[in-house]
N, C-alpha and C positions, 0 to 999 in steps of 0.2 A: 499569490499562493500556489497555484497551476506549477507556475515553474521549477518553487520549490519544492512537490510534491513530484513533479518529473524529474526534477534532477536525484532527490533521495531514493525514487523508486528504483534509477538506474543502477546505485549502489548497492540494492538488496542480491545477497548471493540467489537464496532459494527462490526464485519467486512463486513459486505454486504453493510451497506452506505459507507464504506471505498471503496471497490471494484465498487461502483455506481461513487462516484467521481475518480477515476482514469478513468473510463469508459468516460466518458463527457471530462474527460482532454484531453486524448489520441485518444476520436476517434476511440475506440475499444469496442467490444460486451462487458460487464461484464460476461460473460462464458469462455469467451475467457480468460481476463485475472484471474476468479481464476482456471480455469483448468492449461493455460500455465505459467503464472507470479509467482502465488502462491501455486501448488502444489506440491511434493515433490520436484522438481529440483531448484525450485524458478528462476526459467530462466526467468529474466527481462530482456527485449532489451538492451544494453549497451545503445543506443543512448538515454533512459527514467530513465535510472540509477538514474542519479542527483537529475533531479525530483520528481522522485517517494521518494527517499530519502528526502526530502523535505516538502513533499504534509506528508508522513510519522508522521517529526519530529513537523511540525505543527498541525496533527490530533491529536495525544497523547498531547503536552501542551493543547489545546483545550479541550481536556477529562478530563484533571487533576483540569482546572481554574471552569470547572463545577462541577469537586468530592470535590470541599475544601468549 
């Protein structure tokens, strides 16, 4: 799941309003999560796994229905 969450993150245009809405979701600083979540280890909580993968796969369709 790692992988697939690093490869869709790399797709996200904005990533700071990405990293603002995970932050709101979870209840976590946004430093916090791009220092810990998303930098080199991509060490996301297993227990946010899903979610995030989720929150993810609906920012990018979101991105795309606005690029066409």
């Amino acid at each position: 799941m790692n992988q697939n969450i690093k490869q869709l993150f790399n797709q996200i245009d904005n990533k700071f309003d990405f990293i603002l809405l995970l932050s709101k979701e979870f209840k976590v600083k946004p430093n916090s999560i791009r220092n810990n979540w998303f930098a080199a280890y991509y060490s996301i909580p297993k227990k946010h796994e899903s979610r995030v993968l989720e929150i993810l796969q609906n920012t990018i369709r979101q991105q795309n229905l606005i690029a066409v």
